[in-house]
N, C-alpha and C positions, 0 to 999 in steps of 0.2 A: 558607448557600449555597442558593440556589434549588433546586428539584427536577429541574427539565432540566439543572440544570450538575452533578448526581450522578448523573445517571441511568447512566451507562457505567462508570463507577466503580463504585456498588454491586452490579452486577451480574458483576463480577472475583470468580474462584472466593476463599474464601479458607482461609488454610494454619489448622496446628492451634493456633499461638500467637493467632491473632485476625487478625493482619494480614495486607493485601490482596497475594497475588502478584502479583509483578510493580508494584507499588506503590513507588516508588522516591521519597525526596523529597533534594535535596542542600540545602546551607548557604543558596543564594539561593532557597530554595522555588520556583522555577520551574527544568522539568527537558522537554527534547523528552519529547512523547507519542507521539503517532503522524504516519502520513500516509493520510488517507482518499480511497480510489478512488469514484465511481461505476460501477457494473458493469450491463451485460446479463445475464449468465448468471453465477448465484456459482459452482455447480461448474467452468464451464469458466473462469472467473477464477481460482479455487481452485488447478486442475489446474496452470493456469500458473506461478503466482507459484511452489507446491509442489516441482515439478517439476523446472521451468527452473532456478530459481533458488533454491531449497533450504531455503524459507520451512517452517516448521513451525504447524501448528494449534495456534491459543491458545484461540478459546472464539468462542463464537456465540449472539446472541439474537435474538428478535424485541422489537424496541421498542416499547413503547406511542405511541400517538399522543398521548396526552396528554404535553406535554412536548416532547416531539419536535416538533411543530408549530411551538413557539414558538423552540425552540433553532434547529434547520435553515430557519428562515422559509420555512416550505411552509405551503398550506391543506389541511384532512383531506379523505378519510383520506390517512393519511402511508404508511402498509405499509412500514416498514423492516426487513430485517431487517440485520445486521451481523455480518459474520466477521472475524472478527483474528487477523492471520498474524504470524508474525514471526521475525525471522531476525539473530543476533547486536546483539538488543540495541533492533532495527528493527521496530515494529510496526507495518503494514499493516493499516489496516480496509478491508475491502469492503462497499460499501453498496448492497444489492438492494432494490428498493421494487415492491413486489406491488399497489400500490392505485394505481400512475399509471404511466403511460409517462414512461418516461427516453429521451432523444434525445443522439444524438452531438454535441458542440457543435466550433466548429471547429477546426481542426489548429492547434496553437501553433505559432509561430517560435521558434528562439531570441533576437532580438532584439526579441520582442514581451513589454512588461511584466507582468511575474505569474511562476510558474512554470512554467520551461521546460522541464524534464523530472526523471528521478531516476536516481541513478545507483547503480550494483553492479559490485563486483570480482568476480570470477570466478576461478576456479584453470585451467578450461581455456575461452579464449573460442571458440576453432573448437568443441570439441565443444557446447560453449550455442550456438552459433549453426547447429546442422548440429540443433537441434530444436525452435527458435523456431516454423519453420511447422506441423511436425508438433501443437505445442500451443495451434493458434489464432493466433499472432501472427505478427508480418511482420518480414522482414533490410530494412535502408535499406541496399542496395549497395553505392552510391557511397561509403559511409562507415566502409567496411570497411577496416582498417588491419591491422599485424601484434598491435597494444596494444587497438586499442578498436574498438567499433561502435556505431550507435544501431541499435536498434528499435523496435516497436512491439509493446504487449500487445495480448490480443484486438478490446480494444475503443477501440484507436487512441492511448491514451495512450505517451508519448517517454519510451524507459530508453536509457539510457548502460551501456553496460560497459565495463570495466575490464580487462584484464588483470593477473595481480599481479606482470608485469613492469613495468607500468607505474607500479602503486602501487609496489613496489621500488624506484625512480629519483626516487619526489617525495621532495620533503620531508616531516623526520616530522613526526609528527600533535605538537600541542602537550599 
């Protein structure tokens, strides 16, 4: 395996038998990893996901450029550093980069191809939503229901919530 495609991996703390926490592999060897954010600010990215939404701290590095160049097809210096949150199962990286300017790119549609946003169940959605501004992020209004809402993280990216009334009434999970 190449050195950029271990590099995130080797650097997972690891337990006292040898093997990598949070290191999961199943029958088909391929298993969801993560979902990686670009970020403005990692603390107030941090605070957000933390907060709001009840993400817990997994581990943080600064990435060498070597490697990271060629994986994230950027030209040096790359300045990454990376936080990974995670929350039942859900791993969230944050990717702050210290050696270039990151720019907002534009607002996604839902009907526009790629990903359109991400979503979270919630236990209470008025009270997650009575502190979205207070933590940098913005309510979408109009799309406030008694089950769900979208909003937006600090830095403009589309979350879906959920009520677990809502998830209560789908169908179950397979």
């Amino acid at each position: 395996m190449p050195v950029s495609a271990v590099l995130f991996i080797e650097k997972r703390p690891v337990l006292a038998g040898g093997e990598r926490e949070g290191f999961v592999m199943c029958s088909s060897g391929t298993v969801f990893n993560h979902v990686g954010l670009c970020v403005t600010d990692r603390g107030r990215s941090r605070r957000f996901y933390q907060e709001l939404l009840g993400f817990g701290f997994w581990w943080e590095a600064d990435v060498p450029d070597a490697g990271a160049d060629q994986l994230l097809q950027l030209e040096r210096p790359v300045g990454l550093h990376v936080t990974y949150l995670i929350r039942d199962g859900l791993v969230l990286e944050l990717l702050d980069y210290s050696q270039r300017s990151v720019a907002a790119g534009g607002r996604r549609v839902m009907d526009q191809v790629g990903l359109t946003h991400i979503s979270f169940s919630v236990s209470d959605l008025a009270a997650v939503l009575d502190n979205v501004e207070a933590l940098g992020g913005s309510v979408l209004e109009r799309t406030v229901s008694r089950h769900s809402a979208m909003i937006r993280d600090p830095d403009g990216q589309l979350l879906e919530l959920l009520s677990d009334g809502w998830l209560a009434a789908a169908l179950p999970h397979p």
